[in-house]
PyMOL CGO cylinders between C-alpha atoms (Angstrom):
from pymol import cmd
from pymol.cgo import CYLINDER

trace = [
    CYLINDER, -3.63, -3.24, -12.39, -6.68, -4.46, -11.43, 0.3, 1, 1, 1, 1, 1, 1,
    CYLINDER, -6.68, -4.46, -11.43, -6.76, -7.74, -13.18, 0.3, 1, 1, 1, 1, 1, 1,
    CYLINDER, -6.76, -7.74, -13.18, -3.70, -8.74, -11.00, 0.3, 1, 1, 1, 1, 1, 1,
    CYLINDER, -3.70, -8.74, -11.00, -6.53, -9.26, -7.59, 0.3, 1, 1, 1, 1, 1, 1,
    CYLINDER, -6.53, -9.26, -7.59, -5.72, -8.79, -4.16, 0.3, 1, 1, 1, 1, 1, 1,
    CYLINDER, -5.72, -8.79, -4.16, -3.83, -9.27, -1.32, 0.3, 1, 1, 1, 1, 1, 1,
    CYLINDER, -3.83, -9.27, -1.32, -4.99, -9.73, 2.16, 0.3, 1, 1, 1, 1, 1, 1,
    CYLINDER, -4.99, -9.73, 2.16, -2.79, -7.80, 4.71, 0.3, 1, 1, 1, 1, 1, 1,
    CYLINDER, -2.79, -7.80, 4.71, -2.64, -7.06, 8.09, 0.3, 1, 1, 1, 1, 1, 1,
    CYLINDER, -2.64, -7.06, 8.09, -1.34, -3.73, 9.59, 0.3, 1, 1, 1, 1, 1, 1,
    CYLINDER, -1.34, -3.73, 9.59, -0.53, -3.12, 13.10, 0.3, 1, 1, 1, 1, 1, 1,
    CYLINDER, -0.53, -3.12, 13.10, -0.46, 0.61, 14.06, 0.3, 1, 1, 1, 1, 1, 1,
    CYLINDER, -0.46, 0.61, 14.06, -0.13, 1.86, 17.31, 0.3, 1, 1, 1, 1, 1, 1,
    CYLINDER, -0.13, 1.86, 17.31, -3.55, 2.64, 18.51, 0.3, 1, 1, 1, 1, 1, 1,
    CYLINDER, -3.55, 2.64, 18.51, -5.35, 0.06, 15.65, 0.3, 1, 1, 1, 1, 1, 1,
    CYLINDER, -5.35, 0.06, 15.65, -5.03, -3.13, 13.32, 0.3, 1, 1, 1, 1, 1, 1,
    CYLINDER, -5.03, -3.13, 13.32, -6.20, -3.08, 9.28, 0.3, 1, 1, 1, 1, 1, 1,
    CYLINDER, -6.20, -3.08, 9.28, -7.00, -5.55, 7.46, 0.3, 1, 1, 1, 1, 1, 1,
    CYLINDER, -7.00, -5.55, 7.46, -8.30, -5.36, 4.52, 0.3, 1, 1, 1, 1, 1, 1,
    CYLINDER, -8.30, -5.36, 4.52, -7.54, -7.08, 0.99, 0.3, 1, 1, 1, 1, 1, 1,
    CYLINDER, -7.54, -7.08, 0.99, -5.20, -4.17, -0.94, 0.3, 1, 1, 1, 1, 1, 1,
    CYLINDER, -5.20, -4.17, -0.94, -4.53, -4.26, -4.51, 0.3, 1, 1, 1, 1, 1, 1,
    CYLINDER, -4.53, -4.26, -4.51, -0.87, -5.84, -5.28, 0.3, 1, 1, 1, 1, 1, 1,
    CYLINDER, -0.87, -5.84, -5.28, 0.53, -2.17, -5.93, 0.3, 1, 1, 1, 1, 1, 1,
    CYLINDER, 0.53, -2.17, -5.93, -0.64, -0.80, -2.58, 0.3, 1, 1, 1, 1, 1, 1,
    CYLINDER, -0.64, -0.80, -2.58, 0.30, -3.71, -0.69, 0.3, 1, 1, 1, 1, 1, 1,
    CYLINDER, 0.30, -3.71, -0.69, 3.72, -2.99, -2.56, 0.3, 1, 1, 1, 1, 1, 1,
    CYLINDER, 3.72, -2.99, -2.56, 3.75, 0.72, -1.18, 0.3, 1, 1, 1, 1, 1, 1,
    CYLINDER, 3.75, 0.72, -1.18, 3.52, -0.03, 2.35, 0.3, 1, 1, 1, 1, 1, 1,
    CYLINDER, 3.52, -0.03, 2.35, 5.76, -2.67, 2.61, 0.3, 1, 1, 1, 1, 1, 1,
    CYLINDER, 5.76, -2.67, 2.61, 8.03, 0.22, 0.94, 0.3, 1, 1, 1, 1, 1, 1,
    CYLINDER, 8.03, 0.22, 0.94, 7.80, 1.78, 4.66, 0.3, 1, 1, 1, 1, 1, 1,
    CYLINDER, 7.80, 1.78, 4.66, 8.62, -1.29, 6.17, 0.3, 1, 1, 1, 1, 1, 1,
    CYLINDER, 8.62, -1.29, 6.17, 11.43, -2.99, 4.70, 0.3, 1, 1, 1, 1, 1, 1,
    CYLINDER, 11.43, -2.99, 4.70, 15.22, -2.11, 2.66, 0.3, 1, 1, 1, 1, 1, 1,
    CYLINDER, 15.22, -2.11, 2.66, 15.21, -2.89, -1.08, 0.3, 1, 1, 1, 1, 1, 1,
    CYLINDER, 15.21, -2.89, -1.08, 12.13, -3.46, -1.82, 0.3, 1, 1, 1, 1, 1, 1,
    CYLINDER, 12.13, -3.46, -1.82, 11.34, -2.24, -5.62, 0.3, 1, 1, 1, 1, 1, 1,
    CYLINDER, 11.34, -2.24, -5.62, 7.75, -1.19, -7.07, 0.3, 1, 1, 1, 1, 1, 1,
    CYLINDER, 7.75, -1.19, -7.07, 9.27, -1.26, -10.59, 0.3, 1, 1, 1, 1, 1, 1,
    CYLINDER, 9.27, -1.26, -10.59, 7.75, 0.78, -13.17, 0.3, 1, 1, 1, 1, 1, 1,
    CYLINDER, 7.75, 0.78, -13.17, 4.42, 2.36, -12.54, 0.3, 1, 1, 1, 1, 1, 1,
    CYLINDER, 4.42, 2.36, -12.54, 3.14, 5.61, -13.78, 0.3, 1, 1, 1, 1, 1, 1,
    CYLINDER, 3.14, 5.61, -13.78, 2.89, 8.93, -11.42, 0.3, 1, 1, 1, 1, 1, 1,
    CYLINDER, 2.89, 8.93, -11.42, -0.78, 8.48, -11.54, 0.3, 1, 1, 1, 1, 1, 1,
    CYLINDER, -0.78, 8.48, -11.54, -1.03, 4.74, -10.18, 0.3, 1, 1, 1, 1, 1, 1,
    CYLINDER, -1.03, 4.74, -10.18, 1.83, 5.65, -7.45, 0.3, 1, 1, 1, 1, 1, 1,
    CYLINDER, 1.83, 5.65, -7.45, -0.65, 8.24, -6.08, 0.3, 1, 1, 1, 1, 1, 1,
    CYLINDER, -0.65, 8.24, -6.08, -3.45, 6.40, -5.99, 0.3, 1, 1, 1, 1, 1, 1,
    CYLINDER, -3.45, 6.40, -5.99, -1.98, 3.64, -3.78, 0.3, 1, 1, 1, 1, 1, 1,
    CYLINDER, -1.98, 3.64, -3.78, -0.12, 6.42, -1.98, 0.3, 1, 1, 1, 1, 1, 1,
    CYLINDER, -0.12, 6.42, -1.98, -3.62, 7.65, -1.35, 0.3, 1, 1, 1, 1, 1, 1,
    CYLINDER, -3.62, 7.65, -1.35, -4.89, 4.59, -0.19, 0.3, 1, 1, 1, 1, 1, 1,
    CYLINDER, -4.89, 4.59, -0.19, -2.95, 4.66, 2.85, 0.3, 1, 1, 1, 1, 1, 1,
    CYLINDER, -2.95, 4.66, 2.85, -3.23, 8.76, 3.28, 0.3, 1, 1, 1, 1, 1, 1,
    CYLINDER, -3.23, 8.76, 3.28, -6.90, 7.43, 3.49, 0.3, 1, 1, 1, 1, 1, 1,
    CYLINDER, -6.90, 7.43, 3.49, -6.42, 4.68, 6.16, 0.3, 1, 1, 1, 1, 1, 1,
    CYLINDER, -6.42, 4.68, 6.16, -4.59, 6.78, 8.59, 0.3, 1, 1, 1, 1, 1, 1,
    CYLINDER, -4.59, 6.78, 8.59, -1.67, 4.79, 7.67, 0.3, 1, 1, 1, 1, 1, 1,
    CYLINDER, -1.67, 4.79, 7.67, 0.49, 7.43, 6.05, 0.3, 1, 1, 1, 1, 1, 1,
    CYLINDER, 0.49, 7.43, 6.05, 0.66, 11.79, 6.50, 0.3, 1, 1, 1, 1, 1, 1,
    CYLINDER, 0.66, 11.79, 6.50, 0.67, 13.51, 2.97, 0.3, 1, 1, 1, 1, 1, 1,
]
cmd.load_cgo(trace, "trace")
């Protein structure tokens, strides 16, 4: 979904801050973590991973 942009976040770890500008279906996947009844709708296996991935790669999340 990259013709949908970005959004601009900012993530507040323990030991660090992030921010960054995420694509809308990563930005979608964290706030998963953070908050009840939030829904990604439908999105393929292969685009869930890859914004899983994103935040594997930040530190963010533990496979």
């Amino acid at each position: 979904l990259p013709h949908l942009g970005t959004a601009q976040l900012k993530i507040e770890l323990e030991d660090r801050t992030l921010e960054y500008a995420y694509r809308p279906l990563e930005a979608v996947f964290i706030k998963l973590f953070s908050q009840k009844g939030i829904s990604v709708g439908s999105v393929t296996r292969s685009a869930a991973t890859k914004a899983l991935s994103t935040w594997v790669d930040h530190g963010v999340l533990k496979e």
